[in-house]
Backbone bond lengths (Angstrom), bond angles and torsions (degrees), N, CA, C in turn:
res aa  C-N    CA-C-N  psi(-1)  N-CA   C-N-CA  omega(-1)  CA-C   N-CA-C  phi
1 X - - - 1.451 - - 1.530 110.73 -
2 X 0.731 109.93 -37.92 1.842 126.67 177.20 1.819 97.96 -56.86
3 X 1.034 124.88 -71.15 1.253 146.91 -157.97 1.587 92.50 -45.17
4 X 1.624 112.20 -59.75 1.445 125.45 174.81 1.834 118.99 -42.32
5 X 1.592 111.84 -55.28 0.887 134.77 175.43 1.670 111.81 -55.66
6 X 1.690 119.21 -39.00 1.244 102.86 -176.51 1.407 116.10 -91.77
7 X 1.724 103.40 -13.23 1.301 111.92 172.81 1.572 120.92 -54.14
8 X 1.472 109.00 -57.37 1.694 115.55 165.67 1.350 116.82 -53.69
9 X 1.362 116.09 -32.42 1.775 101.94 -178.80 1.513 118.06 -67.19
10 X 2.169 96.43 -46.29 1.579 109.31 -179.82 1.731 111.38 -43.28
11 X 1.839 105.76 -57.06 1.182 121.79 167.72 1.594 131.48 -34.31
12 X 1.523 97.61 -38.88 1.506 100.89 171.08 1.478 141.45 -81.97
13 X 1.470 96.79 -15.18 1.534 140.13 176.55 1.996 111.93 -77.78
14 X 1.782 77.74 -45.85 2.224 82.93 175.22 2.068 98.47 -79.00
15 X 0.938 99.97 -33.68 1.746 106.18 -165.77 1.191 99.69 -72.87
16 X 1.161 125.10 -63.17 1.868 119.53 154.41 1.467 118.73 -14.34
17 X 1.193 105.39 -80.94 1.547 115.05 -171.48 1.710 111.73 -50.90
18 X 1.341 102.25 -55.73 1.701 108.41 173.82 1.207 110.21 -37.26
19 X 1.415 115.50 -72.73 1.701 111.73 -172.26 1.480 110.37 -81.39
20 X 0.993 120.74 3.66 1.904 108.11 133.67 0.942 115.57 -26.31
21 X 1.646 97.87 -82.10 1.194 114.20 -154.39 1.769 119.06 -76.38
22 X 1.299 82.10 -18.71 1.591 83.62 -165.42 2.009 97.32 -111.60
23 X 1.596 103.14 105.84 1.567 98.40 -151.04 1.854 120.98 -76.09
24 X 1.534 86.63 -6.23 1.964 88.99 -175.78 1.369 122.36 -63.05
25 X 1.588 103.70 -12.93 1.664 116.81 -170.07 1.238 119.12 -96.79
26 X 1.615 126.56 8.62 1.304 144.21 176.56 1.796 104.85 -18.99
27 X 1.068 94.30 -72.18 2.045 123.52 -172.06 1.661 101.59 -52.59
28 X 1.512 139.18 -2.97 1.297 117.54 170.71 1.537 114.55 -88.03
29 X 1.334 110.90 148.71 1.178 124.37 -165.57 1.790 110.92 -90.41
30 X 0.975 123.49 -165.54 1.987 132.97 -176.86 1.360 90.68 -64.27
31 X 1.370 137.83 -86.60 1.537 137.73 -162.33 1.478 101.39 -39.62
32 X 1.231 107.62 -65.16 1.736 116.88 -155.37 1.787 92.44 -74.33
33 X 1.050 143.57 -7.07 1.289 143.67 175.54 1.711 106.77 -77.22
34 X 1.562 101.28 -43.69 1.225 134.31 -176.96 1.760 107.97 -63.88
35 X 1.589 97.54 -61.29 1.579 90.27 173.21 1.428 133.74 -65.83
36 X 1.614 87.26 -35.43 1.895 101.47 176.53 1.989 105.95 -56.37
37 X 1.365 126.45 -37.97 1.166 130.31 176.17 1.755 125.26 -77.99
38 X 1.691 107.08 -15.47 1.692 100.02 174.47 1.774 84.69 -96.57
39 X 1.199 132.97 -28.77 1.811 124.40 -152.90 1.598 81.34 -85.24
40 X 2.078 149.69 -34.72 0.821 120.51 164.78 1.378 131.63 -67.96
41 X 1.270 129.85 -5.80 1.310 151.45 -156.62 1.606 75.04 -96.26
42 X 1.282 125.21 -81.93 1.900 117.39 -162.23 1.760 101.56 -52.39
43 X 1.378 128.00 -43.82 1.160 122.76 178.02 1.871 117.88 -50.12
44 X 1.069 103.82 -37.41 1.134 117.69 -164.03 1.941 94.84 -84.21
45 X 0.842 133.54 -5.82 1.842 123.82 -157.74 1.737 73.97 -122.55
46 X 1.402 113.49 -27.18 1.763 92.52 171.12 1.538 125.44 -65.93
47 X 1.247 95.69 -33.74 1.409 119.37 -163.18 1.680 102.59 -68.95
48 X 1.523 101.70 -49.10 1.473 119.11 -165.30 1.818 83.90 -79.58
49 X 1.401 146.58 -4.22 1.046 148.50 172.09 1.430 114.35 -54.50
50 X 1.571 92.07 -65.64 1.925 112.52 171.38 0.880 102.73 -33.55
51 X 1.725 138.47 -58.50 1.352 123.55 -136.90 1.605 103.75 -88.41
52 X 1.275 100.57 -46.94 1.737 125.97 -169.62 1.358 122.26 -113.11
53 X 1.375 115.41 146.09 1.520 95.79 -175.81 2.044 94.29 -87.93
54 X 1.547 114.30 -172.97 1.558 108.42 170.21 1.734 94.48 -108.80
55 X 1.382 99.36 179.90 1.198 100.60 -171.84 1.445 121.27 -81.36
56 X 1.155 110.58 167.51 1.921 109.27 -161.15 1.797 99.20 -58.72
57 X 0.913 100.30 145.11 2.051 117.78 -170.08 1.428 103.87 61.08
58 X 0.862 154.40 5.06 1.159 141.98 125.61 1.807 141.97 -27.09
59 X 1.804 89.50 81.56 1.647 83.12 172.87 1.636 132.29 -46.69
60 X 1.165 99.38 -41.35 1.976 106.63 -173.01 1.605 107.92 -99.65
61 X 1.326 123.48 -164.92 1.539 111.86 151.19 1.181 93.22 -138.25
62 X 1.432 138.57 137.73 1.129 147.27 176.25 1.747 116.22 -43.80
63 X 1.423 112.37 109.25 1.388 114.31 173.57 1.335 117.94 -43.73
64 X 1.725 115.73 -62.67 1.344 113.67 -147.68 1.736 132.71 87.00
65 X 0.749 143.74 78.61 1.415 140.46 160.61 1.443 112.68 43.78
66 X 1.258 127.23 -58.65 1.559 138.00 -150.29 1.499 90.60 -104.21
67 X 1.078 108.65 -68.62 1.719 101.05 -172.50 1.668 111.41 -54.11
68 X 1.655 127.52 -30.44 1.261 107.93 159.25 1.418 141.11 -100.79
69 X 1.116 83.55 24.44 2.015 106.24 169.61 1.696 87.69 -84.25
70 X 1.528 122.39 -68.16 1.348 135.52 -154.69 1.793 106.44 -59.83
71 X 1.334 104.29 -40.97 1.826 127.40 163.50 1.749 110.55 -48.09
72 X 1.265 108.48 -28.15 1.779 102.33 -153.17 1.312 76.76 -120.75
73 X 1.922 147.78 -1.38 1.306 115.31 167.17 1.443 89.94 -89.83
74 X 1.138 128.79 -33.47 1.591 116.43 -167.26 1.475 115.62 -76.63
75 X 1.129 124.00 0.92 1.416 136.93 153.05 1.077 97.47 -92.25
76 X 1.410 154.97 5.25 1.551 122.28 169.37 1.804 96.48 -136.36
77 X 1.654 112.07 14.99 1.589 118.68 144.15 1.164 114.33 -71.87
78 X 1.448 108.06 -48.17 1.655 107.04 178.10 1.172 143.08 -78.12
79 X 1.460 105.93 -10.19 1.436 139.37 155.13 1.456 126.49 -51.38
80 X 1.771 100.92 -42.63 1.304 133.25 -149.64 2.102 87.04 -89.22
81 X 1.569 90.22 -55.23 1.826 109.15 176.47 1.718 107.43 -36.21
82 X 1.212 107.36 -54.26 1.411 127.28 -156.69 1.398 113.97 -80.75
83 X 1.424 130.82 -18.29 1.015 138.16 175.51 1.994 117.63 -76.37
């Protein structure tokens, strides 16, 4: 339960920062701030995939901070596209 809980906060913290920066996304609310920051967090462990492999049994590879800030603007470019 914890795990869940820090996931939405971390998430809300990357989803924050993204639509800072990235200004078309003003209008999302706590959840959708929330989702836009764990769905850049998976974008981002893909990305960080390319470069590196993760370690053996490892479902994901750990994003890191930067790669899911960089994950959650390109989900909310394409967001931005689609509208």
């Amino acid at each position: 339960m914890l795990h869940i809980i820090w996931s939405i906060i971390v998430g809300f913290i990357i989803g924050f920062v993204a639509k800072h920066l990235y200004h078309p996304a003003e209008h999302l609310g706590f959840w959708m701030t929330s989702l836009l920051g764990i769905a850049g967090s998976i974008i981002g462990g893909l990305i960080a995939r390319l470069f590196s492999k993760p370690k053996p049994g490892a479902p994901f590879h750990p994003a890191g901070f930067i790669l899911s800030i960089i994950g959650a603007i390109l989900l909310l470019f394409i967001y931005a596209k689609l509208q």
